[in-house]
N, C-alpha and C positions, 0 to 999 in steps of 0.2 A: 841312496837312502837305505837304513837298516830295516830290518823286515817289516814292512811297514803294515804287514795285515795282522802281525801280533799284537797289535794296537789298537783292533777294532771298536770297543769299547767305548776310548779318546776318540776317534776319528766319525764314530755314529752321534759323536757328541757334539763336533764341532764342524760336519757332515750337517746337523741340523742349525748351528748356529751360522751357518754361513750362506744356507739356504731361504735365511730369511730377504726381507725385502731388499735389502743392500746386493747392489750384484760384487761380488769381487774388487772390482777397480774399486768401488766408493767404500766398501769395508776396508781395504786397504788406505786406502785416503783416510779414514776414518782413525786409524791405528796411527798413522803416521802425525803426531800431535805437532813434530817442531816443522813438518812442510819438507824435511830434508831429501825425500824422494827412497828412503830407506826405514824401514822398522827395527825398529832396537827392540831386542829380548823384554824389558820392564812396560815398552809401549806396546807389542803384542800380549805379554800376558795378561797385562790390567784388560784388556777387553775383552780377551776371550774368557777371565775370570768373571768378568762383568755380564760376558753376555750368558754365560754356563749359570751363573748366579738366577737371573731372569728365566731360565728354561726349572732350575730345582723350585723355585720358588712359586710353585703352582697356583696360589691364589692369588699371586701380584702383590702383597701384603707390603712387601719389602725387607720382608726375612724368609726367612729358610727354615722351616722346624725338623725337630728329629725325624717325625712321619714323613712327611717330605723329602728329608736327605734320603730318609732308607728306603721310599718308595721307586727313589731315581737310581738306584743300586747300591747305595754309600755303605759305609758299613759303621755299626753302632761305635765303636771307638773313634774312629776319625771323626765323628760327628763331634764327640767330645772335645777331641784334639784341634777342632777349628772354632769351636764355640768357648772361645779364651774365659765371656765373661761369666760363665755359666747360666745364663739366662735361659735355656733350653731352646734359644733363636739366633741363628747364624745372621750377621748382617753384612752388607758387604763390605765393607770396613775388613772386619775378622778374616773372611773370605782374602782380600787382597794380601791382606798383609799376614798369612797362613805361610811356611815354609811347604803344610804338605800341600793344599793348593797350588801352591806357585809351582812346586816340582812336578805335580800330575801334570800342567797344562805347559812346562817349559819345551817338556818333551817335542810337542807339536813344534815348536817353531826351532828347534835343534834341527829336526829332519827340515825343514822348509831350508835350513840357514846352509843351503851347499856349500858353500865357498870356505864356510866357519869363518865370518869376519864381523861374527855377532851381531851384523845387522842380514834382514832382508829386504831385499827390490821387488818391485813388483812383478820382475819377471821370474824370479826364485817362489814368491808366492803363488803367482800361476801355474809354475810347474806342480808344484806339491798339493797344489788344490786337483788338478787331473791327474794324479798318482794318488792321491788320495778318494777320491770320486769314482776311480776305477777299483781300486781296493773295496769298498765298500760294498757295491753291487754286487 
C-alpha cells in the first residue's frame, strides 16, 4: 500500500464509517450487491459514498447543506462543484454521481485492491481495514 497515513483525513472518515454497527464481514456483504464474493470499485464506492453522505449530513434531513459540508472540513467550492442543482442542498443522488466525490473515496478501495484486479475480497478488505486501523491510532 502507498503511504497510507497520508490519507488520514479519508481513513478517519471511513475509520468511522466502518465502526459503526456492521462488523466488517457484514459491511462487506453489504457492499458486495451481485453476491460474487468480490467488490467492484462502483459497489464499494456507492456505499462508502452513501455511508460518508449520512455522517455530513448532521441532522439526518437527507441532504447536506453548505454549513454542514464546511463544518465536516469540505471546502466552499467543492460544495458547489457537487451541488449540480444549485439548490444550496447536496443530495445523495449528486453526491454519487459527483466525479469529485467518487475520486476522493475511490482512493480507499485502490489501496484495499492489492492484486489491482479492480475487484476486492474479503480477505483484501481485511487486510487494509488493519493497516488502515493501525494508521490511524
Amino acid at each position: 500500500m502507498k503511504a497510507i497515513t497520508t490519507l488520514f483525513p479519508l481513513l478517519l472518515l471511513t475509520s468511522c464509517v466502518s465502526n459503526s454497527d456492521l462488523a466488517p464481514v457484514q459491511k462487506f456483504n453489504k457492499a458486495d450487491k451481485d453476491g460474487s464474493g468480490a467488490v467492484s470499485r462502483a459497489e464499494a464506492t456507492q456505499l462508502i459514498i452513501a455511508d460518508a453522505f449520512a455522517l455530513y449530513d448532521s441532522d439526518g434531513d437527507g441532504f447536506v447543506t453548505e454549513k454542514e459540508f464546511l463544518a465536516s472540513g469540505g471546502k466552499p467550492e467543492n460544495f458547489r462543484k457537487i451541488n449540480k442543482s444549485g439548490t444550496g442542498k447536496i443530495t445523495l443522488a449528486e453526491a454519487q454521481s459527483s466525479p469529485l466525490v467518487f475520486n476522493t473515496f475511490v482512493v480507499a478501495f485502490d489501496e484495499a485492491d492489492t492484486n489491482k484486479d479492480g475487484q476486492v475480497t474479503l480477505a483484501e478488505y481485511q487486510t487494509y481495514i488493519k493497516l488502515r486501523d493501525a494508521a490511524v491510532r
